[in-house]
C-alpha positions in Angstrom: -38.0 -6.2 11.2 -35.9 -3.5 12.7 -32.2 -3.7 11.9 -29.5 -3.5 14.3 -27.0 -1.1 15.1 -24.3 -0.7 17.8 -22.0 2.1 18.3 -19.5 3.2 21.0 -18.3 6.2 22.9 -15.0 6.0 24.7 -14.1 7.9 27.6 -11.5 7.5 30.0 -12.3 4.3 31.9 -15.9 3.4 30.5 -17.1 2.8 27.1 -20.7 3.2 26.7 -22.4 1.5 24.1 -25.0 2.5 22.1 -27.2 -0.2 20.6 -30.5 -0.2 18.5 -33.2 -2.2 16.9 -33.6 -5.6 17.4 -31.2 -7.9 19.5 -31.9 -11.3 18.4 -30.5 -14.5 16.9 -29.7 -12.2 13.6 -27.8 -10.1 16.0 -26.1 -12.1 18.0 -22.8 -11.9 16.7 -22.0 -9.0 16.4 -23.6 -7.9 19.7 -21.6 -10.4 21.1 -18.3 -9.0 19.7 -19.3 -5.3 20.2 -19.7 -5.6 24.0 -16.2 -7.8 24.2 -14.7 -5.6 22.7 -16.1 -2.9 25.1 -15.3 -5.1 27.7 -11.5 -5.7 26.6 -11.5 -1.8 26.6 -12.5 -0.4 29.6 -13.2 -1.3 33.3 -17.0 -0.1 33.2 -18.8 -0.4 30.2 -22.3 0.9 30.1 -25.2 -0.6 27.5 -27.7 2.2 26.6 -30.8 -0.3 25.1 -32.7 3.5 25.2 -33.2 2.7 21.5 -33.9 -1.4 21.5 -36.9 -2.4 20.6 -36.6 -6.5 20.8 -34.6 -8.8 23.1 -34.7 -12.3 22.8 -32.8 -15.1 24.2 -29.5 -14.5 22.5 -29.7 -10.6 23.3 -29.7 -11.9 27.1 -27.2 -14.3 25.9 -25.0 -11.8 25.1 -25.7 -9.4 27.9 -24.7 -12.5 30.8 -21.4 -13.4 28.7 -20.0 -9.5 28.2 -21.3 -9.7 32.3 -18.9 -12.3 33.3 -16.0 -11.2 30.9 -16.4 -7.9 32.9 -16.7 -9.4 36.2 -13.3 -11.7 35.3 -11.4 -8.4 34.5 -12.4 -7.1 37.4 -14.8 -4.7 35.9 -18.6 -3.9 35.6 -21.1 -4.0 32.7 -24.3 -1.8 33.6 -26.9 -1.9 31.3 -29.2 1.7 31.1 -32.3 2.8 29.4 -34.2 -0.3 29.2 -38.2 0.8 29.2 -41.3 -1.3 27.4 -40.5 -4.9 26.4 -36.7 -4.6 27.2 -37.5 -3.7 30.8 -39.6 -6.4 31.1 -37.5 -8.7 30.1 -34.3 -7.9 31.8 -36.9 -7.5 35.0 -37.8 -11.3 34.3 -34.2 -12.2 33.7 -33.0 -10.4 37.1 -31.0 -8.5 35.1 -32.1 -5.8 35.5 -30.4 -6.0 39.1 -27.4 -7.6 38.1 -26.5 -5.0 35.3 -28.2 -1.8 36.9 -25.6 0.6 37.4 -25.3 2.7 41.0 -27.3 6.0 40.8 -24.4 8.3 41.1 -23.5 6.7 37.3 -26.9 6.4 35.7 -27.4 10.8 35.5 -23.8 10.5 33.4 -25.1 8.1 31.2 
């Protein structure tokens, strides 16, 4: 089982965060608060999943609720990066429209 990890990198108006390993039920939490907190941070926040491996239910879980914290703040959540399994399954989820950020952003990223 692959562990998790989240990190951030703040610039001025987006926060990009930087998670790996597996987002499941184990990870939940603390995905949950790490993107929040992103969310509370900045008006754009980007998710890099370049180094995810797994997303379940709960991973989506938390992708939809930092989504709609963004969206009530006025703000965007993008998520980038997402190839294998984790593109599939934010392909099968549509949210992989919902969260894909506008080209001009994605070379930055």
């Amino acid at each position: 089982m692959a562990s998790f990890e989240a990190r951030t990198v703040a610039e001025p108006g987006r926060v990009t965060v930087i998670l790996s390993g597996d987002c499941d039920l184990t990870a939940r939490d603390r995905l949950t608060a790490v993107l929040l907190d992103a969310v509370d941070r900045a008006g754009t926040v980007f998710v890099d999943v370049a180094a995810v491996g797994f997303l379940d239910s709960t991973g989506v879980h938390a992708l939809v609720v930092a989504h709609h914290a963004a969206r009530g703040r006025a703000g965007r959540l993008h998520v980038v990066n997402a190839t294998g399994p984790v593109a599939t399954v934010l392909r099968l989820t549509g949210l992989d429209a919902l969260l894909r950020a506008p080209a001009t952003e994605r070379r930055h990223v």
